[in-house]
C-alpha positions as CSV (number, residue, x, y, z in Angstrom):
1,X,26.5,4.2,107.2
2,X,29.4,2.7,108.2
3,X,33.1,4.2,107.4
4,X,34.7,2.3,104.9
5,X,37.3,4.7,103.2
6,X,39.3,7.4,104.3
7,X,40.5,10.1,101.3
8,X,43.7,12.5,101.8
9,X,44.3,15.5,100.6
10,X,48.4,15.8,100.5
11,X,49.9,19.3,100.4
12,X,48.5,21.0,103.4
13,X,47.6,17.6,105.3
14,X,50.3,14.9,104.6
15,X,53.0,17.0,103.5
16,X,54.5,20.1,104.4
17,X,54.8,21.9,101.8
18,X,52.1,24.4,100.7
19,X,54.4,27.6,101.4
20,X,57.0,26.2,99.1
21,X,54.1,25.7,96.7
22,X,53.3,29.3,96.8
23,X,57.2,30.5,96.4
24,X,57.7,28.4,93.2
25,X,54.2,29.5,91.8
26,X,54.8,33.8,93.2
27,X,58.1,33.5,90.8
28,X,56.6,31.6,87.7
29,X,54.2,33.8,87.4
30,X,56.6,37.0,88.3
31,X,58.6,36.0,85.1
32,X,55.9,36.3,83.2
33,X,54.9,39.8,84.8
34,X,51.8,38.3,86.6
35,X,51.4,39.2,90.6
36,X,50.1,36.6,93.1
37,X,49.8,38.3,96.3
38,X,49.9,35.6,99.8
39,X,46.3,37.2,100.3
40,X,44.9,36.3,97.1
41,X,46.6,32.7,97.0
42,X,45.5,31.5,100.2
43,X,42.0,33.5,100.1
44,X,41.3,32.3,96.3
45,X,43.3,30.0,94.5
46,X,44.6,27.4,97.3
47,X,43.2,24.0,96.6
48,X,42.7,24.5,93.2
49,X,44.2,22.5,90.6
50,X,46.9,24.8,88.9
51,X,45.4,24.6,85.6
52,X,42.2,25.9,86.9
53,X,44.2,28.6,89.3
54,X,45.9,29.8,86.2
55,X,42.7,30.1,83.8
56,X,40.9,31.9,86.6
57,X,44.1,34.1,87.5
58,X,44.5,35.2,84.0
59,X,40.5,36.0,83.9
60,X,41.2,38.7,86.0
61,X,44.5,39.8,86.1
62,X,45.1,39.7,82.3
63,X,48.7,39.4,80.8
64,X,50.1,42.5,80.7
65,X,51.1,42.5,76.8
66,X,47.9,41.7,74.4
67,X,48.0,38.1,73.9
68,X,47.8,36.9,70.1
69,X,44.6,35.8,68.6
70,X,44.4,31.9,68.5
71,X,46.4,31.0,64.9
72,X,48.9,34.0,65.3
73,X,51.4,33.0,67.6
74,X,50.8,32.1,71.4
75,X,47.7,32.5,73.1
76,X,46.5,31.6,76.6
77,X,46.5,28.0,76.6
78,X,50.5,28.1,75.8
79,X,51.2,30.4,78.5
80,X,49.5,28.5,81.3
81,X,51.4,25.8,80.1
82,X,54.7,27.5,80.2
83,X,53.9,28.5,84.0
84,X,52.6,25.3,85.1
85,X,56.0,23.7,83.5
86,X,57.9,26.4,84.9
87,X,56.2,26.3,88.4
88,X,57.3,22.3,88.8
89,X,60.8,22.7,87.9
90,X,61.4,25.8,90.3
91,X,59.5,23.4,93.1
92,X,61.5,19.9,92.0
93,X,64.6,22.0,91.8
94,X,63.7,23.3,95.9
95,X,62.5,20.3,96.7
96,X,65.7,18.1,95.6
97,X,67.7,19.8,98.0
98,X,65.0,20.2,100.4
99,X,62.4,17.4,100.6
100,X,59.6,18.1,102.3
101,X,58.6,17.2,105.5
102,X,55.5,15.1,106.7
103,X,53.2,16.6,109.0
104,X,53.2,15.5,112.6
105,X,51.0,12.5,113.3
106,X,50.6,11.7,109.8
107,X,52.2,8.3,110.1
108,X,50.8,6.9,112.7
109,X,46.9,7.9,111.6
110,X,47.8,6.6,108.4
111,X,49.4,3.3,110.1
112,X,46.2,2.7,112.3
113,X,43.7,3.8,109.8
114,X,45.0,1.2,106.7
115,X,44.6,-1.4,108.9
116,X,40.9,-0.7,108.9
117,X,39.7,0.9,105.8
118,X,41.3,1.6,102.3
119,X,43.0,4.6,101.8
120,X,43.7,6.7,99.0
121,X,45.1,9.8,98.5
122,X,43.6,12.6,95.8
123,X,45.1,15.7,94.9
124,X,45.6,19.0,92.6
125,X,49.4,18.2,93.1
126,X,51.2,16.6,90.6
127,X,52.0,12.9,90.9
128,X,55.6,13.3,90.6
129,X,55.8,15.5,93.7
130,X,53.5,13.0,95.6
131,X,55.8,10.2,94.8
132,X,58.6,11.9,95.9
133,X,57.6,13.0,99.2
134,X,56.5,9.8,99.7
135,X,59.2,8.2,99.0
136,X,61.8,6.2,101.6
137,X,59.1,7.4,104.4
138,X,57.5,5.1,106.6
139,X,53.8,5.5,104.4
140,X,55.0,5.0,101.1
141,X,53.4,2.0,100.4
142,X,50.2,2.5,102.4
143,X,48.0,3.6,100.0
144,X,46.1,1.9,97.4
145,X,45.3,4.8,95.3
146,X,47.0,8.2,94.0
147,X,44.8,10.8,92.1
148,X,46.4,13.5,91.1
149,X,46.2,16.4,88.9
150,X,46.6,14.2,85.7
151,X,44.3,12.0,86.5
152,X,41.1,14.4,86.4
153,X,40.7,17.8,83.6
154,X,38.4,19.7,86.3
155,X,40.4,20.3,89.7
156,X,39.0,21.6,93.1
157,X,36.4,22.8,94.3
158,X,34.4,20.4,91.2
159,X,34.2,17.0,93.0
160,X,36.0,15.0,90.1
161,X,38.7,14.2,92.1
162,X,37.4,12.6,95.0
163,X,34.7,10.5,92.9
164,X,37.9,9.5,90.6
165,X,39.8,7.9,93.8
166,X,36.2,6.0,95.1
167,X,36.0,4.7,91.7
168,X,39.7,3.9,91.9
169,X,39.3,2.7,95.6
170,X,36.5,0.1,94.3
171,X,38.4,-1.2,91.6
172,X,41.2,-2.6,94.5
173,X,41.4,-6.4,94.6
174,X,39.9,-7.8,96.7
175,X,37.0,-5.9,95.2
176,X,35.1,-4.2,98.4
177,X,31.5,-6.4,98.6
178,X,28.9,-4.3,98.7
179,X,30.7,-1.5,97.0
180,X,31.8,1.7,99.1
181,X,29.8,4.4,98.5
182,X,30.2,7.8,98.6
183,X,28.5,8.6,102.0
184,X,31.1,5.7,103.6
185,X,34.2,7.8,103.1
186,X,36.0,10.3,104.8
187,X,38.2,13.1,103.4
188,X,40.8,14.6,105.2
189,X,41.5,18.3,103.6
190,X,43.1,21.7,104.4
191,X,41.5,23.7,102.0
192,X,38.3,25.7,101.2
193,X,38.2,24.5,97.6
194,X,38.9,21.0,99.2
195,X,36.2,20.9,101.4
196,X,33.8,22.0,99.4
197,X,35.2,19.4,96.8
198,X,34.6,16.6,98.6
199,X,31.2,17.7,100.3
200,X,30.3,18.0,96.7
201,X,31.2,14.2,96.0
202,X,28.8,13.3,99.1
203,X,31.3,12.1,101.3
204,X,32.3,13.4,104.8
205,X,34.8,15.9,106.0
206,X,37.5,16.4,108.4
207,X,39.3,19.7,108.3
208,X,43.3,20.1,109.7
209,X,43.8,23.6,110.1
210,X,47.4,23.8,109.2
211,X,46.9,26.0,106.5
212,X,43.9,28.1,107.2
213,X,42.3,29.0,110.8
214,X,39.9,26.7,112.1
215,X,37.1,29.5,111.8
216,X,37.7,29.4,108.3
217,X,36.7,25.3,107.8
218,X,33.6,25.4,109.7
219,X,31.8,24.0,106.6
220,X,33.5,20.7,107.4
221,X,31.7,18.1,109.6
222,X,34.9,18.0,111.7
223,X,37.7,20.3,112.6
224,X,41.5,19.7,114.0
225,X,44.5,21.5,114.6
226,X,46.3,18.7,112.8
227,X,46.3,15.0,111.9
228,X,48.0,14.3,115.4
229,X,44.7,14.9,116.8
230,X,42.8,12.4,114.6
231,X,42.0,9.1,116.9
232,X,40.4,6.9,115.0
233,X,37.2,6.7,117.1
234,X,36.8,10.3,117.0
235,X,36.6,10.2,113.0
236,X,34.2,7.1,113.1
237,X,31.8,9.0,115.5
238,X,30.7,10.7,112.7
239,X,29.2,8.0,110.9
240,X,27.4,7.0,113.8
């Protein structure tokens, strides 16, 4: 099978940004007398979309007040809410003054690979904070499709995300002839939930270890250090 589509992850592996990520997440949750250790973030929850991070963090490290029953005042659904809201504005409000910067070697894969295949980018991040990292840089127009954490209800590791974007990607006039399949793309990711995301969706994977060592992303077909090491001809090698 011939490659056809390449898939990007963003926080981790276009932008860099995943620390401030953490930060703004640490101190929503803090306010709300919740801990997030660095351990348990990047060991569990990384990758994940945040409304799934939040259900599962509250699974096990309940709220520290008894939560009202469903009908009498707030219950769990209105608190992950009020963190996930309150998560974004402490990242838009660091991010303002701040604004993120791309990886090395991002724009010049992303240069040389859209003039080959269609690219999309899908993500756990909100679209908003894609936009704006995108925007005024040199890629900001090179990709035909954005799926972000609005787009989908189940985020990382379930493989919605990636088969959103192929459907997206095939819906791109001119309309690909036959239509790219799943096995014809390649994802690029930083993440365990990632990869297993997007091995889920049947497509290929290429791990950047910018986040996470490189012993940790064996389960990927292919691992780098970073995008800056991604020729062209060493991703199409591994459709052969």
């Amino acid at each position: 099978m011939p490659l056809r589509a390449i898939i990007f992850d963003f926080n981790g592996v276009i932008a860099d940004d995943e620390s401030v990520h953490f930060a703004a997440f640490q101190k929503a949750l803090a306010e709300e007398r919740l801990f997030l250790s660095k351990e348990d973030y990047y060991g569990t929850y990384l990758g994940m979309d945040e409304r799934n991070c939040l259900a599962a963090l509250l699974s096990t490290s309940p709220h520290p007040s008894p939560l009202p029953e469903p009908g009498r005042g707030e219950g769990e659904g209105a608190l992950i809410k009020r963190i996930f809201n309150r998560k974004a504005d402490l990242f838009r409000e660091y991010t303002w003054a701040h604004k993120p910067e791309l990886f090395p070697g991002v724009v010049d894969v992303v240069k040389r690979a859209g003039e080959r295949y269609r690219l999309a980018i899908a993500s756990g991040g909100k679209r908003e904070q894609i936009e704006f990292a995108l925007r005024d840089t040199a890629i900001e127009k090179d990709f035909a499709v954005i799926v972000s954490a609005e787009d989908t209800d189940t985020g990382k590791p379930d493989p919605a995300v990636y088969r959103v974007a192929l459907r997206l990607l095939n819906g791109v006039e001119p309309w690909p002839r036959p239509l790219i399949r799943p096995e014809e793309c390649l994802v690029i990711e930083d993440s365990l939930a990632g990869i297993r995301s997007a091995l889920a969706a049947g497509m290929k994977v290429v791990a950047v270890a910018t986040t996470y060592p490189a012993h940790e992303l064996a389960a990927a077909h292919l691992v780098l250090q970073n995008l800056a090491d991604a020729s062209l001809d060493r991703l199409e090698a591994l459709f052969g």
